[in-house]
LOSETI-349595 format. One record per residue (C-alpha): y, x, z; residue number from 1; residue in one letter. Coordinates in nm, 3 decimals. Layout:
// residues N
> Y|X|Z|NUM|a $
...
// end
This chain:
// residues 303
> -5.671|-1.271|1.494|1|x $
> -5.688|-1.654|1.694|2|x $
> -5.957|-1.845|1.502|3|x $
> -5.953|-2.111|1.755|4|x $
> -5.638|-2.252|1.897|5|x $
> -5.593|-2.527|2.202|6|x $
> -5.305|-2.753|2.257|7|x $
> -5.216|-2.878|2.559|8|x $
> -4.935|-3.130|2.523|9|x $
> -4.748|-3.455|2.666|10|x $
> -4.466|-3.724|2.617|11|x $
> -4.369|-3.948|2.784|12|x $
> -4.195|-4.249|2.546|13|x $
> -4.247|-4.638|2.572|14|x $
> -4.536|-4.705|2.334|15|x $
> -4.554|-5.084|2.227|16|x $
> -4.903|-5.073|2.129|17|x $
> -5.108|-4.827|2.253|18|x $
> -5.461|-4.953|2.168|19|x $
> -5.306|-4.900|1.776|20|x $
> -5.150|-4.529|1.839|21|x $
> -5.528|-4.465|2.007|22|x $
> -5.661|-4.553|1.703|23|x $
> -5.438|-4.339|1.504|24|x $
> -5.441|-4.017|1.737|25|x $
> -5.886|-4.040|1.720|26|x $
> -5.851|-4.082|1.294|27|x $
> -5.581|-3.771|1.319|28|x $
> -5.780|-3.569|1.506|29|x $
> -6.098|-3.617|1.339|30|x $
> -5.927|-3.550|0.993|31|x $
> -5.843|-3.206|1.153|32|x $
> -6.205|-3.158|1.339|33|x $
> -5.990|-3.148|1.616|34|x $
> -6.211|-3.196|1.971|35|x $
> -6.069|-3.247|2.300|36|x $
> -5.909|-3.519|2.502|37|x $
> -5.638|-3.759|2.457|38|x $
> -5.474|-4.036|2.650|39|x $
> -5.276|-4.297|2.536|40|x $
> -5.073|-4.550|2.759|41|x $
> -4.773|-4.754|2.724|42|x $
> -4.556|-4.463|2.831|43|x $
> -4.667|-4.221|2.650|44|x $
> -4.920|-3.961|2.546|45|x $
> -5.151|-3.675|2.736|46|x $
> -5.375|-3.438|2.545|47|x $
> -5.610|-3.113|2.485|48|x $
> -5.780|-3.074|2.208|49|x $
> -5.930|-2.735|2.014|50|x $
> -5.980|-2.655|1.651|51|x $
> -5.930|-2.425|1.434|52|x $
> -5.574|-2.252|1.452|53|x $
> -5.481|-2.391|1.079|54|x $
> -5.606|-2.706|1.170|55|x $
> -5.404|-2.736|1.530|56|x $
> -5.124|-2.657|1.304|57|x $
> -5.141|-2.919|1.068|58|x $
> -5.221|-3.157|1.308|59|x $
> -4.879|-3.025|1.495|60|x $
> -4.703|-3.095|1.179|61|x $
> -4.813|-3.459|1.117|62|x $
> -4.739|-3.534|1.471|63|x $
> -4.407|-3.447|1.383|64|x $
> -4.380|-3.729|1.107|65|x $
> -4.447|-3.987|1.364|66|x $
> -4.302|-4.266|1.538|67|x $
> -4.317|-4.124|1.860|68|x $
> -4.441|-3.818|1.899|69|x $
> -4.165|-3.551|1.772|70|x $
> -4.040|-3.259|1.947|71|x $
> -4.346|-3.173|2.135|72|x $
> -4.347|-2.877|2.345|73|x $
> -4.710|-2.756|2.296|74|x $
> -4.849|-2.554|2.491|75|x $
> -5.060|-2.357|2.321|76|x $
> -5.373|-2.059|2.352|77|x $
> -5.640|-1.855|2.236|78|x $
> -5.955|-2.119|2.211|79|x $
> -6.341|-2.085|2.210|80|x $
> -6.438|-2.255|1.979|81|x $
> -6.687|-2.437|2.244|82|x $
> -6.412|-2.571|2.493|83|x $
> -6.478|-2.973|2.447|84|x $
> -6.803|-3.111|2.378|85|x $
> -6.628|-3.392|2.182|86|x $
> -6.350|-3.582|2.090|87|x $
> -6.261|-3.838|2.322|88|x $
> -5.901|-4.072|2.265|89|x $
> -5.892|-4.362|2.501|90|x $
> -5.598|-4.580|2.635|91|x $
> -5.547|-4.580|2.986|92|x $
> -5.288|-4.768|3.241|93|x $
> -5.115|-4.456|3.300|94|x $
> -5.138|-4.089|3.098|95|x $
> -5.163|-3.926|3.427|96|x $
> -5.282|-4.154|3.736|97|x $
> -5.098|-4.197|4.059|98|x $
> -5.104|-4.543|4.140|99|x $
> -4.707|-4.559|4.221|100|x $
> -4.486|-4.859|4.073|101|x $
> -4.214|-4.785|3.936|102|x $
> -4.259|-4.423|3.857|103|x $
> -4.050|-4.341|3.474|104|x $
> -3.998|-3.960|3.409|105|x $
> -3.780|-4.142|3.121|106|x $
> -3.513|-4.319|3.371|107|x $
> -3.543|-4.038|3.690|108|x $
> -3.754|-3.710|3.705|109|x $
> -3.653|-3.367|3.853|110|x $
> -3.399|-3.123|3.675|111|x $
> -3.566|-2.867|3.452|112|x $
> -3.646|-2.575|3.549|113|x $
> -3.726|-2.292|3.298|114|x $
> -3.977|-2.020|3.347|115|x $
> -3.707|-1.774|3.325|116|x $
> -3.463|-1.919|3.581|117|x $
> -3.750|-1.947|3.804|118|x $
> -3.854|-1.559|3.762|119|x $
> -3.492|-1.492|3.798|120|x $
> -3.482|-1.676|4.158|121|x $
> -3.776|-1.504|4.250|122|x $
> -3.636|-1.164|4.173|123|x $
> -3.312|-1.189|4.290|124|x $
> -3.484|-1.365|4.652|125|x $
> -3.315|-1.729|4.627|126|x $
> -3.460|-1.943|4.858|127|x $
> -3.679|-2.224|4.736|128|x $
> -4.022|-2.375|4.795|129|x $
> -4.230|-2.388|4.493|130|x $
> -4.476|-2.747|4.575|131|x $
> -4.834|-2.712|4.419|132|x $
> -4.835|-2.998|4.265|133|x $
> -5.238|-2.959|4.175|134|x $
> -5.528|-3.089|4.301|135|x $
> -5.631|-2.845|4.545|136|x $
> -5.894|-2.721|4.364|137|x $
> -5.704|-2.620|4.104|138|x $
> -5.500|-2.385|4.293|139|x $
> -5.802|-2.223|4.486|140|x $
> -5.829|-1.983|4.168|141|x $
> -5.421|-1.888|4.134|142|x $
> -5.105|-1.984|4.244|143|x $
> -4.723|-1.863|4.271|144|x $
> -4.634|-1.649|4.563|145|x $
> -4.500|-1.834|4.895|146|x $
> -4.619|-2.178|4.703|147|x $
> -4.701|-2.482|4.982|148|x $
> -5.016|-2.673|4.849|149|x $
> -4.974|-3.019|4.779|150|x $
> -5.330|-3.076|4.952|151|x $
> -5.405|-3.350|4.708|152|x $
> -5.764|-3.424|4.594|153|x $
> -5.660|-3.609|4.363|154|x $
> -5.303|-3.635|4.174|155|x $
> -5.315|-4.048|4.259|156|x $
> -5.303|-3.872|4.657|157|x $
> -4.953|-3.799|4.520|158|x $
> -4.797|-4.048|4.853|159|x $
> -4.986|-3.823|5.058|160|x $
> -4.775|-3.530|5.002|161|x $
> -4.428|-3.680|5.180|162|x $
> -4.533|-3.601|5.523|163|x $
> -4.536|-3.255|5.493|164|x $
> -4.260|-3.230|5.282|165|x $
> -4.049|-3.390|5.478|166|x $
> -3.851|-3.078|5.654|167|x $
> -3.722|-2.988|5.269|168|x $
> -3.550|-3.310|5.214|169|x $
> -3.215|-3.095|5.183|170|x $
> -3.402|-2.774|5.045|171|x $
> -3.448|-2.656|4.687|172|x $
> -3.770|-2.793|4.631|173|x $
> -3.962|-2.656|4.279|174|x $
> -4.261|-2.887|4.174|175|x $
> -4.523|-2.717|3.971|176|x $
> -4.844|-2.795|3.786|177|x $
> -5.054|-2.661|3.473|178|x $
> -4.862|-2.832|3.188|179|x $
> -4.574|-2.949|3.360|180|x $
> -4.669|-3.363|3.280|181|x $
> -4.753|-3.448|3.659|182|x $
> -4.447|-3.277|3.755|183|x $
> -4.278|-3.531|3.591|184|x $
> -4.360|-3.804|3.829|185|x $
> -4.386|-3.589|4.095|186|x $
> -4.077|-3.462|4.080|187|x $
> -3.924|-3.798|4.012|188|x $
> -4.120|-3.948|4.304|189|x $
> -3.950|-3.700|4.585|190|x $
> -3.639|-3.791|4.439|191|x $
> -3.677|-4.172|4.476|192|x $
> -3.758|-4.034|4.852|193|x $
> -3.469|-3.855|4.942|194|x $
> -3.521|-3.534|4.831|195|x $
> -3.167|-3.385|4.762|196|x $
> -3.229|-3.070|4.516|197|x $
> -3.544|-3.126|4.324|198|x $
> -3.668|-2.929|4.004|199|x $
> -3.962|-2.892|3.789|200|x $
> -4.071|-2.602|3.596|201|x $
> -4.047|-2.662|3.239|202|x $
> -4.358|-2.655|3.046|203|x $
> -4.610|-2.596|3.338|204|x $
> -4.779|-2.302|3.490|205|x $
> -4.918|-2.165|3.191|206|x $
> -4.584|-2.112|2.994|207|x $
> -4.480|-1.934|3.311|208|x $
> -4.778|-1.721|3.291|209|x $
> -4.764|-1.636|2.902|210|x $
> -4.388|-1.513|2.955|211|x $
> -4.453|-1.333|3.317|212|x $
> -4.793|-1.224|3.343|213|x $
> -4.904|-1.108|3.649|214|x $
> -4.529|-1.121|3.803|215|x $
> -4.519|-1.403|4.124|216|x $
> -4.792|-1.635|3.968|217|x $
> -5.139|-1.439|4.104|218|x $
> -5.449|-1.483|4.015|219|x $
> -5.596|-1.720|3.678|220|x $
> -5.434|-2.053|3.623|221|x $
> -5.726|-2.346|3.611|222|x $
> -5.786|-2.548|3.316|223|x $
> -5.938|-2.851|3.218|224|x $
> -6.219|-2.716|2.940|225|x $
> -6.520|-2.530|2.898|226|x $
> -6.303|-2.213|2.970|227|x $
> -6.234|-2.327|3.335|228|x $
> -6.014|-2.103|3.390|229|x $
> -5.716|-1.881|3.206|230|x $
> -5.578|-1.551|3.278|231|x $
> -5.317|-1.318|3.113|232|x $
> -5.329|-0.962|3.064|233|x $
> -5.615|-0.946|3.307|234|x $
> -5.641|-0.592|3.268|235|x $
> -5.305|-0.515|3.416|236|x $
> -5.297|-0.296|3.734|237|x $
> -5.162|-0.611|3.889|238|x $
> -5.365|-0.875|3.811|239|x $
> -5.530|-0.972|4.095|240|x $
> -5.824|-1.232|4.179|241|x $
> -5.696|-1.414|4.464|242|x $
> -6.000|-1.664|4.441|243|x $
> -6.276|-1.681|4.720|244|x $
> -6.596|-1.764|4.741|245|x $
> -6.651|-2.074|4.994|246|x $
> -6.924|-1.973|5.134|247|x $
> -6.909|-1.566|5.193|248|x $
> -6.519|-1.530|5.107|249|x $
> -6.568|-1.221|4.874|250|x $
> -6.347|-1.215|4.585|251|x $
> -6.396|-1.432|4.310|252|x $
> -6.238|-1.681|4.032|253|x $
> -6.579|-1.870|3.917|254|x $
> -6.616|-2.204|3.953|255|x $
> -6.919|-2.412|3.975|256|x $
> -7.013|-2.784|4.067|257|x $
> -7.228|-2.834|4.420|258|x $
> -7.568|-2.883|4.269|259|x $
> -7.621|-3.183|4.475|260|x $
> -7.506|-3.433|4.181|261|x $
> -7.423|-3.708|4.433|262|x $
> -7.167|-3.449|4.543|263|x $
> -7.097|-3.232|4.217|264|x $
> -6.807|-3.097|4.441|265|x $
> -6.606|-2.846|4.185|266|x $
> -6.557|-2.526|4.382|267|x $
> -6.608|-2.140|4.379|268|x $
> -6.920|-1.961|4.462|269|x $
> -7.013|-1.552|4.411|270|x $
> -7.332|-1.477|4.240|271|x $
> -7.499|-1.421|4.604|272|x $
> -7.427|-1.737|4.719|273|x $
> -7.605|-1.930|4.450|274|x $
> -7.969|-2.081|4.588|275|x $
> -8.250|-1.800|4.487|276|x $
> -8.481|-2.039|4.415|277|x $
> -8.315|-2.297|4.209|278|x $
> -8.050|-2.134|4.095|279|x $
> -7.789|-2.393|4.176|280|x $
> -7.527|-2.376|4.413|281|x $
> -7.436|-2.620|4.706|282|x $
> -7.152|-2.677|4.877|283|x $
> -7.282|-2.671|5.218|284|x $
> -7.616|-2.754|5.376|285|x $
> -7.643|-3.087|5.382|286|x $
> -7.593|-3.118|5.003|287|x $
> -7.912|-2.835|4.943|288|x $
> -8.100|-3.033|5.177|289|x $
> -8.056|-3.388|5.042|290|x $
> -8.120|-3.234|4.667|291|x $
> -8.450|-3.089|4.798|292|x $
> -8.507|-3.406|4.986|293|x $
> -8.449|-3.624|4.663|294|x $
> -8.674|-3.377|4.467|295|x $
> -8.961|-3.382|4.670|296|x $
> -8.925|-3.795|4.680|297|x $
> -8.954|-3.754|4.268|298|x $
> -9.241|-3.507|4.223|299|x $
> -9.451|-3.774|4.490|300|x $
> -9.351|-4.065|4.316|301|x $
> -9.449|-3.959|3.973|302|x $
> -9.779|-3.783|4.090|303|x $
// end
């Protein structure tokens, strides 16, 4: 039985005052010991919070009495309990960033693509490019067969993307990501660009993955909480870890952060390959030898 429940969920609508909903979404949540993250902005609403299941539920169901926020496809799956530290509700310029004007999933966006057209394709061999639409991080622990990385670092890279996109302009072009919200700009964006046949899978990655495990998506699907990352049926024959470790390239799906904090580069590293004596792990040399340069400086000073 689910104790603990996560939502991951989006809409994009034109909010007149968003500093007032922000309000509203932290007293909601808090009524419902709800933790997580939410972000408000004048078009629209991006969140993740955890609770208890019977509280995620009535939270779902007062979210349905209001103004703006009905018919919410939520994502949702088995939580922790542990998954956000706190609650955090702030408004923000945009509920995902990617510094383009004029980007409204409300007024152009890709066609929808469920997740079972997109199986279908891939079973019956249609051709199509499936666009990573993640940072590339995200990806490094699971993706969708044949997929071409976006490359991004960062989602508000998103103009960064056209140049190698460019030979697809009259291709089938399938934008995905782990909810499906940043596919709605994306999306949107290569159509304002000339892209002729653009789609986005509905409901991101991880609706994919709950209906298809292990079928075309391989490996776990990152997430943005204390789980870091989420797998289905992980005991199936097929379920593979297609994640590497940077540094020996053995198999693996863990993430850390470089232990270098002026770095704190998120990436994956194998047991072996943390630093014996510290018990951190670094991204490369440099970053192990300026956080042994930095602690040396700090035992001297304070001696």
């Amino acid at each position: 039985m689910v104790t603990h429940r996560i939502l991951l969920f989006y809409k994009y609508i034109a909010i007149d005052d968003p500093k007032a909903v922000c309000e509203e979404q932290r007293a909601l949540c808090e009524k419902h010991n709800l933790k997580g993250r939410i972000i408000v902005a004048h078009e629209g609403i991006n969140g993740t919070v955890e609770g208890l299941a019977s509280d995620t539920k009535a939270y779902i169901a007062e979210m349905e009495k209001s103004k703006y926020f009905q018919n919410i496809s939520y994502k949702k799956s088995e939580g922790t309990g542990k998954a956000f530290p706190k609650l955090s509700v702030k408004v923000r310029p945009e509920v995902v960033t990617t510094k383009v004007v004029g980007l409204d999933p409300t007024v152009e966006t890709g066609k929808y693509l469920s997740a079972e057209v997109l199986h279908k394709w891939y079973e019956q061999g249609k051709e199509f490019y499936v666009v990573d639409m993640r940072n590339d991080y995200e990806y490094a622990s699971g993706y969708f067969e044949g997929f071409i990385p976006s490359g991004m670092r960062n989602f508000y890279d998103l103009k960064s993307v056209l140049p190698k996109l460019s030979h697809l302009k009259n291709k089938t072009v399938v934008t995905v990501c782990t909810g499906g919200i940043r596919c709605e700009k994306a999306s949107g964006f290569l159509v304002q660009n000339g892209f002729a046949d653009v789609y986005q899978l509905k409901d991101g990655i991880q609706t994919y993955m709950e209906k298809y495990p292990n079928e075309h998506f391989k490996g776990k699907l990152y997430v943005f909480d204390g789980r870091i990352t989420l797998g289905f049926h992980t005991d199936d024959p097929k379920h593979e870890i297609v994640g590497k470790c940077d540094h020996c390239g053995v198999p693996c799906d863990s993430y850390v952060n470089c232990g270098f904090n002026e770095c704190h580069r998120h990436f994956i590293s194998c047991d072996n390959c943390v630093d014996k004596e510290t018990g951190l792990a670094f991204c490369n040399d440099d970053c192990k030898a300026n956080y042994f340069k930095i602690t040396v400086h700090h035992k001297r000073a304070s001696a």
